[in-house]
VEXDREN-487324 format. One line per 8 residues: their letters; for each residue x, y, z of N, C-alpha, C. Coordinates in pm, whole numbers, plus 50000, padded with zeros to 5 digits. Layout:
residues N
a) X/Y/Z/X/Y/Z/X/Y/Z  ...
***
This chain:
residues 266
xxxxxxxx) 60931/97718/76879/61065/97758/76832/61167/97655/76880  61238/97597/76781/61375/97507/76819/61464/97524/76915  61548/97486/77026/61609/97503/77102/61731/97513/77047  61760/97657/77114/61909/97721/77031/62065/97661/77060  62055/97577/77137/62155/97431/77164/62227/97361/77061  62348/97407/77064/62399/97362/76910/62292/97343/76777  62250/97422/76767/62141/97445/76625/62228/97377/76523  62364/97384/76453/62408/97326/76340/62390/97218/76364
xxxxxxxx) 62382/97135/76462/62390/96981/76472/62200/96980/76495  62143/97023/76538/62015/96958/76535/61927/97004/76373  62047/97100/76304/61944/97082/76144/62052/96960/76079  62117/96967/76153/62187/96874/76056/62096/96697/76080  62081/96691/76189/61979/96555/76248/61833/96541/76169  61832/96700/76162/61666/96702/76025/61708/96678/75927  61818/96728/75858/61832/96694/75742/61884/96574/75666  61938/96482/75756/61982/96376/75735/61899/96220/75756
xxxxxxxx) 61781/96296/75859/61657/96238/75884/61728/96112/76024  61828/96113/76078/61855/96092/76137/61776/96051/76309  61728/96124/76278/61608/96150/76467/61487/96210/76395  61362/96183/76450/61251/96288/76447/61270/96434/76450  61220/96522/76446/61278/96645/76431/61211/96710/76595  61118/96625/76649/61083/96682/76763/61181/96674/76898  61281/96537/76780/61357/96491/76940/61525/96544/76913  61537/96635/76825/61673/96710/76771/61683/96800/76898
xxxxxxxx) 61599/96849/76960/61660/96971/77062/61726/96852/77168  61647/96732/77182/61714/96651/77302/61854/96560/77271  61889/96565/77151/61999/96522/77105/62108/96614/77192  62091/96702/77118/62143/96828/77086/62191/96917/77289  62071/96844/77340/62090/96863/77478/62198/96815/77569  62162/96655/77521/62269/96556/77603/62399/96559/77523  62478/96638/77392/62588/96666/77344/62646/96791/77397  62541/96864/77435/62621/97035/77461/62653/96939/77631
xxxxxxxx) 62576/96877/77706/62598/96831/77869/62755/96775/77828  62740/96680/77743/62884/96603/77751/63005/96649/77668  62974/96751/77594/63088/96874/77554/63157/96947/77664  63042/96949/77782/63107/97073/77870/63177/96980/77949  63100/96854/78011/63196/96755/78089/63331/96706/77981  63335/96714/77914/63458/96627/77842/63555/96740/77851  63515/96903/77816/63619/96991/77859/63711/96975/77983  63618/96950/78064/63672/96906/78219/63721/96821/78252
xxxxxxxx) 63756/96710/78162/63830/96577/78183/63928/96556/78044  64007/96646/78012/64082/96627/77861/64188/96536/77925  64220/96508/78049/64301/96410/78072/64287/96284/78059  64187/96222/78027/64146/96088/78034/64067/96033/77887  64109/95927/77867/64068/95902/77705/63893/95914/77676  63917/95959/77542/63752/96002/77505/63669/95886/77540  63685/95751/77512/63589/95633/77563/63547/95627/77697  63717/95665/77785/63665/95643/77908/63540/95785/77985
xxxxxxxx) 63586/95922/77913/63502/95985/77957/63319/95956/77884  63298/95913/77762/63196/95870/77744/63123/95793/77847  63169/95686/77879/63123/95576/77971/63123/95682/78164  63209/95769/78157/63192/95820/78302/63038/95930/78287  63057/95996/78207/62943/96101/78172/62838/95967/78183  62808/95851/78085/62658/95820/78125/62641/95770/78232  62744/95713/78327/62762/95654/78465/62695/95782/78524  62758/95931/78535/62742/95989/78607/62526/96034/78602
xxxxxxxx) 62510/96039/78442/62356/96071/78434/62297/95988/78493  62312/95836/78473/62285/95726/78540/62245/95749/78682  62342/95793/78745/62322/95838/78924/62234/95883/78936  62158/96011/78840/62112/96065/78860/61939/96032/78854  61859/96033/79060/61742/96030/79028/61628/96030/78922  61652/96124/78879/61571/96248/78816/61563/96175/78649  61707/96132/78646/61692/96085/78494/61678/95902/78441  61564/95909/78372/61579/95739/78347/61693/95677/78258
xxxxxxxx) 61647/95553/78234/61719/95435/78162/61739/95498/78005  61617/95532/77945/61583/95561/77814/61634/95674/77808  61632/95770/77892/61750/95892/77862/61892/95880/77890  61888/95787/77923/62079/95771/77982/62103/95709/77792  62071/95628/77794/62021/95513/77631/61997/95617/77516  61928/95741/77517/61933/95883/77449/62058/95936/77415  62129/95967/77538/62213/96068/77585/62335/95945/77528  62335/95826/77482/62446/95761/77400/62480/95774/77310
xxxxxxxx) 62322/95738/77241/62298/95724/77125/62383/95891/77054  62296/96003/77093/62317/96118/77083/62476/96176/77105  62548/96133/77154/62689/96112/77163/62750/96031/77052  62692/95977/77054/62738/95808/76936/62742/95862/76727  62635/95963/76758/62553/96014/76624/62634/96186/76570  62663/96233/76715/62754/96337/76693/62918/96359/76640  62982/96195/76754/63083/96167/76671/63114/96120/76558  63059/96058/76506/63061/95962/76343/63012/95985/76260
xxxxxxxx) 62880/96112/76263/62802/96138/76213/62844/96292/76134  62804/96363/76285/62813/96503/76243/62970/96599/76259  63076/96518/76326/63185/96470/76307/63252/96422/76239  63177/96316/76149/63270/96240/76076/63382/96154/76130  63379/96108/76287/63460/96054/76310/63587/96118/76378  63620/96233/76315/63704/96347/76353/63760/96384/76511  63798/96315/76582/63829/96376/76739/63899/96459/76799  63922/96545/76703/64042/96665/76743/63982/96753/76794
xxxxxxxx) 63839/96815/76806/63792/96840/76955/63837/96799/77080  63795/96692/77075/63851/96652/77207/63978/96683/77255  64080/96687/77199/64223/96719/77254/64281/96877/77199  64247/96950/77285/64274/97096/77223/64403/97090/77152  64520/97021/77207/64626/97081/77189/64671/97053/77044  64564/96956/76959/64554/96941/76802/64589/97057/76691  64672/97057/76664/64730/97166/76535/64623/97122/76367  64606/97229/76313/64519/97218/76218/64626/97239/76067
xxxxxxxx) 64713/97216/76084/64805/97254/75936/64855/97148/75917  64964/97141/75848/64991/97022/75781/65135/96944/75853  65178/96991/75916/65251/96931/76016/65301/96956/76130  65314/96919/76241/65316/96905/76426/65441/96868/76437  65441/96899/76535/65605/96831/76641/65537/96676/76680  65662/96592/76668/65632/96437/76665/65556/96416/76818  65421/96385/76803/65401/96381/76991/65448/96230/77031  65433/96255/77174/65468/96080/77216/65409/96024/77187
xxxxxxxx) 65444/95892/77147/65421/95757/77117/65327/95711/77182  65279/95717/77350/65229/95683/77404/65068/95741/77382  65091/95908/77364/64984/95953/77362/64894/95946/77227  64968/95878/77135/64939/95852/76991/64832/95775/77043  64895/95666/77090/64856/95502/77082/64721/95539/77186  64718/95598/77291/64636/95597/77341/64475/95665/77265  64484/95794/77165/64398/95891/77045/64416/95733/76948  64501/95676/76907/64457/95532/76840/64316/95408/76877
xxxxxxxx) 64364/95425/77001/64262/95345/77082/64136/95417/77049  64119/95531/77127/64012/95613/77084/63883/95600/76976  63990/95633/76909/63952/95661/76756/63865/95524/76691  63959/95467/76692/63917/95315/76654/63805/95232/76700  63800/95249/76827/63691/95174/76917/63584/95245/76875  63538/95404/76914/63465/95443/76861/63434/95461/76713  63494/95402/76620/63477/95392/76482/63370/95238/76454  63467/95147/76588/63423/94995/76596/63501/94880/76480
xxxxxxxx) 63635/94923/76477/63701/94868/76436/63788/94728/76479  63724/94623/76404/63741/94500/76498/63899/94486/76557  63899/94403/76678/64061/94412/76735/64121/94399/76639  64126/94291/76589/64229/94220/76505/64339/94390/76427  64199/94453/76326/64229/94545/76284/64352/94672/76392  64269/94693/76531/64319/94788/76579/64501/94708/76596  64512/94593/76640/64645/94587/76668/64722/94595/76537  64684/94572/76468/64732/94565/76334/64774/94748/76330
xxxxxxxx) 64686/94789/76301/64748/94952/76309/64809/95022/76398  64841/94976/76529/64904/94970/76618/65006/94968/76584  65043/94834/76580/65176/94767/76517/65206/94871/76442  65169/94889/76304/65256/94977/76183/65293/95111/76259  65203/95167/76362/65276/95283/76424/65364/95290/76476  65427/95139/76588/65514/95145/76644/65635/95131/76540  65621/95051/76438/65766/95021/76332/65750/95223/76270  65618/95246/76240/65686/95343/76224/65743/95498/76274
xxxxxxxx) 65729/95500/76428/65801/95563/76481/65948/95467/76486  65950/95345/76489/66117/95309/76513/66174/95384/76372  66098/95389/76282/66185/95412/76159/66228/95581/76150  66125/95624/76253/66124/95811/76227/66260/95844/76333  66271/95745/76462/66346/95773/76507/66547/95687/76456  66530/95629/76417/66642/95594/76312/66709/95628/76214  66593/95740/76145/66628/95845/76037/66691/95996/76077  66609/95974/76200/66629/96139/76253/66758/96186/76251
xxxxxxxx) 66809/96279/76168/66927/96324/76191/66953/96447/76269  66802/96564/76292/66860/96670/76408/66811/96663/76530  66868/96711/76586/66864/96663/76778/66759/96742/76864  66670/96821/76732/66547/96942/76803/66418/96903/76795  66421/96753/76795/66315/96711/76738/66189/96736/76604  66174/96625/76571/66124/96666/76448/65959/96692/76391  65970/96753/76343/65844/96827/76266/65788/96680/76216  65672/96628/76216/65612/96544/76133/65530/96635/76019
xxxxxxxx) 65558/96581/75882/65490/96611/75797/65488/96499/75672  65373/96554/75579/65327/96419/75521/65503/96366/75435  65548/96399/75422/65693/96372/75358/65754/96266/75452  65687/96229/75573/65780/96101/75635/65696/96031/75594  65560/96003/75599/65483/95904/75587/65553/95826/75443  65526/95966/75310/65590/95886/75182/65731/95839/75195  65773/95880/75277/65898/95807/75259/65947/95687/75349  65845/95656/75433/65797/95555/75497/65780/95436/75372
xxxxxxxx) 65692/95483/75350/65569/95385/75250/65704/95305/75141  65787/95412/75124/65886/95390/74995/66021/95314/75021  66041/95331/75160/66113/95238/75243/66095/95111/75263  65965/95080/75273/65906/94979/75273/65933/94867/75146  65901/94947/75060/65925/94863/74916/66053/94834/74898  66128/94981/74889/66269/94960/74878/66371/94864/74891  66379/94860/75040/66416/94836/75165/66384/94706/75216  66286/94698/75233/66234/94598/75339/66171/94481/75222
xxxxxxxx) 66170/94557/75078/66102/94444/74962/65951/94382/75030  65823/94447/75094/65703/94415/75097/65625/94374/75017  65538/94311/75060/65426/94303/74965/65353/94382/74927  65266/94367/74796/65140/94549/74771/65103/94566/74870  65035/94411/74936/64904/94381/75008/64957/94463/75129  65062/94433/75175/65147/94491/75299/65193/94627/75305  65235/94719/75195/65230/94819/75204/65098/94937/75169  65015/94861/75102/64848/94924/75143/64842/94919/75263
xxxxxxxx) 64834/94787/75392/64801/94773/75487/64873/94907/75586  65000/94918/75545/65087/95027/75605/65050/95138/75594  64977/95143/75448/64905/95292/75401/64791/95307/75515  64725/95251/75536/64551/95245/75554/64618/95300/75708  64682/95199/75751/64717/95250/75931/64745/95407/75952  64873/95427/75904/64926/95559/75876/64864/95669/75833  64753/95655/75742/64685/95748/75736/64556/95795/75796  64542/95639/75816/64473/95702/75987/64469/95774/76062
xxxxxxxx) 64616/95763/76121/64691/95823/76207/64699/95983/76142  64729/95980/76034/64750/96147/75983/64637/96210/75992  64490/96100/75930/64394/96201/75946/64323/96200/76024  64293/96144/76128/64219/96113/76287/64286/96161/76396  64408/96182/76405/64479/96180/76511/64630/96317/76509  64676/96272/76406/64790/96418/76396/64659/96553/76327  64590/96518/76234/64511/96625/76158/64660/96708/76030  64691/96618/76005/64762/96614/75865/64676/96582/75771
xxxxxxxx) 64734/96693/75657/64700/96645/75537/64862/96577/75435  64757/96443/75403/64878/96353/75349/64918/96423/75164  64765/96483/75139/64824/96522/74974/64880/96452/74883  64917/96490/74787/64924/96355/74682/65043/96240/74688  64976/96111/74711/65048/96036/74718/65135/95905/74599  65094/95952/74463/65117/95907/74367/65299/95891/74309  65385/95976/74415/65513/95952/74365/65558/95861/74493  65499/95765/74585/65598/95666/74607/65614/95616/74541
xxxxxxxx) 65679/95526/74588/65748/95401/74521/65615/95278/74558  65570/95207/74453/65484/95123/74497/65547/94977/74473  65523/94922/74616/65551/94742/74583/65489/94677/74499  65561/94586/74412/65545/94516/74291/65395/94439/74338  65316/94419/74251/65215/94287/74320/65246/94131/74243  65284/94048/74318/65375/93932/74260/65213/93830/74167  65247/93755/74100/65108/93715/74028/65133/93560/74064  65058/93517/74133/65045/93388/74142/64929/93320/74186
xxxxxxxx) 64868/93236/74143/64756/93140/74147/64768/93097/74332  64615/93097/74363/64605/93089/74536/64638/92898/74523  64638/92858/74631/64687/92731/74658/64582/92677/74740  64506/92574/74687/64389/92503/74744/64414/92362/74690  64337/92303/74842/64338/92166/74836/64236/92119/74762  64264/91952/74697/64141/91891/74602/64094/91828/74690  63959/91771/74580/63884/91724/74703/63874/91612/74767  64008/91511/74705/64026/91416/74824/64112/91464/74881
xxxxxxxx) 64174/91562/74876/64257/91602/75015/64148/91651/75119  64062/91714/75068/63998/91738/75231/63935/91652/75211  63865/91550/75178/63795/91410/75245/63924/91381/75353  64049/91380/75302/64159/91322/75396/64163/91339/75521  64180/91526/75466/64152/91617/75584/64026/91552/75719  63939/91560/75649/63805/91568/75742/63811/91369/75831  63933/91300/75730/63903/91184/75760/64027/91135/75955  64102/91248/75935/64143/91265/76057/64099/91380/76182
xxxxxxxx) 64009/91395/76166/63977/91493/76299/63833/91427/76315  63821/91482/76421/63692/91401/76518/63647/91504/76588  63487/91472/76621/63373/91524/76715/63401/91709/76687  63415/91798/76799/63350/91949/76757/63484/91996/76664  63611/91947/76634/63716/92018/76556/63646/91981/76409  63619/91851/76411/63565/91832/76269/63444/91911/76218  63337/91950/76359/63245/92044/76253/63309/92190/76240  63369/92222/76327/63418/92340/76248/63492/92327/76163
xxxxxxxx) 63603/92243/76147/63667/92251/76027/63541/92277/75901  63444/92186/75915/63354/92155/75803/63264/92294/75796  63211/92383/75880/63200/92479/75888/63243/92549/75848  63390/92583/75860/63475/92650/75814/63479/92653/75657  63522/92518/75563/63525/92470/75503/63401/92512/75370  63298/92472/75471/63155/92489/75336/63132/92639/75363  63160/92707/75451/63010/92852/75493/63171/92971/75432  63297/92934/75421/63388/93066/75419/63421/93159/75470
xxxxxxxx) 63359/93105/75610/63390/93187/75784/63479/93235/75785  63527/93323/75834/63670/93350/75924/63674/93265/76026  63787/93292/76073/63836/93205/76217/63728/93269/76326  63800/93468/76332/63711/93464/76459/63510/93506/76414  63479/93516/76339/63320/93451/76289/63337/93405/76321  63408/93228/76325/63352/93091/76384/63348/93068/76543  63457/93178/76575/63501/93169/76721/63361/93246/76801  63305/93332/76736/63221/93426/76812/63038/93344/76772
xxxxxxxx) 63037/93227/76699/62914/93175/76665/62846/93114/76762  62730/93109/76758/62640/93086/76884/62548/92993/76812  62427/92904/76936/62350/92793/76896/62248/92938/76785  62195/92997/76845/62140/93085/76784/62147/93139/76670  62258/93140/76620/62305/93200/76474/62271/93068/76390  62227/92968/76398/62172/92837/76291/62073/92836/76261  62019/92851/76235/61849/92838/76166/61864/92760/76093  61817/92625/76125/61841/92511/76066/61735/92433/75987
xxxxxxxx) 61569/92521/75993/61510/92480/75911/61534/92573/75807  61555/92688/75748/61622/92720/75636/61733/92726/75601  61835/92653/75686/61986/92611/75602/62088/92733/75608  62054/92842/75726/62136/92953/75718/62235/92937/75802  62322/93025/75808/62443/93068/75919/62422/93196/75920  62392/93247/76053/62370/93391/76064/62495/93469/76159  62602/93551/76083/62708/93572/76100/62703/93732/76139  62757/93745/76242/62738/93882/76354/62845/93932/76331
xx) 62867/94045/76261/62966/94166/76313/63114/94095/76204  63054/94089/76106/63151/94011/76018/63234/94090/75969
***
């Protein structure tokens, strides 16, 4: 007989084929352990209590390497998985309707962090959504006209978004980017529903042909730089790297008798 240990999550591990079905009760084990410890630490961000819970199994005699390495994984598979990503467990004081009292800024940014890391959302990305939170609390607090603080609901976001265009004259590209952050934030972190968003105002998308050099300009190019700037440039150049791809490439990623570039975490 199955171990009665969060049962929805260990049929859900069968049914998704996720784990063996013999090793669903031990999933299911090391999530109910770090449910009850994470109750006990709602003060401290969900990553950092992840990493203290396997520190703490770690200590422990009794338990090995491969179960500490279990007891991650099994954490790792609950949030993103059988979760969906969703962390409003973790912070009781999460309202489930459609709009909250504005929380601090600080404690946003910190459920931002969260969220993100455990999603594995490269930096670049996280500061980037960062950023749009902070412009857009400056903008919530600039608008605010009553002194009782205000209700967030999806009606600032659109009128955020529409400000943007308005106002500030953005780009599409830039007010998608504003979208994607923000609603992040609504649905990971406030637990808003944003609902239909089809009456902003959308920024124009301007039409113009990209701007590339010919190809004696980069012979030119390549004819002033020297030793390791020149192979990356040329790297850069032939393979269509990003910057940080090129920054994070190793001797290892070349396989040079079949002509590859083997690009990590792109």
């Amino acid at each position: 007989m199955r171990d009665m240990i969060l049962p929805e999550f260990q049929e859900f591990l069968i049914a998704k084929k996720l784990v063996p079905e013999k090793y669903a009760k031990f999933y299911a084990h090391w999530v109910s352990r770090f449910l009850s410890f994470s109750n006990q630490n709602c003060d401290i961000l969900l990553e950092d209590r992840v990493c203290q819970f396997l520190g703490k199994l770690g200590s422990h005699n009794d338990i090995s390497d491969w179960q500490v390495q279990q007891a991650d994984r099994a954490i790792k598979v609950y949030i993103n998985n059988y979760l969906d990503g969703d962390c409003s467990i973790f912070y009781p004081e999460k309202r489930n309707d459609n709009s909250t009292p504005q929380p601090e800024y600080k404690d946003v940014i910190k459920k931002m962090h969260d969220a993100l890391r455990l999603r594995h959302y490269a930096y670049r990305t996280e500061r980037t959504y960062i950023d749009w939170i902070r412009k857009f609390y400056r903008y919530l607090d600039d608008t605010r006209e009553d002194s009782q603080g205000l209700v967030l609901e999806s009606k600032h976001l659109k009128a955020f978004l529409s400000h943007l265009a308005l106002k500030r004259r953005v780009s599409a590209s830039t007010q998608n980017q504003a979208f994607n952050a923000l609603s992040f934030l609504y649905k990971h972190i406030l637990n808003i529903d944003i609902g239909d968003m089809s009456k902003i105002v959308r920024a124009k998308r301007g039409i113009r042909l990209p701007v590339v050099l010919s190809v004696d300009e980069v012979h030119a190019l390549f004819g002033v730089i020297e030793g390791a700037n020149l192979l990356m440039v040329q790297l850069l150049y032939g393979s269509g790297m990003r910057l940080m791809e090129l920054a994070r490439l190793r001797v290892k990623d070349i396989d040079f008798e079949s002509g590859l570039v083997i690009v990590r975490s792109g």
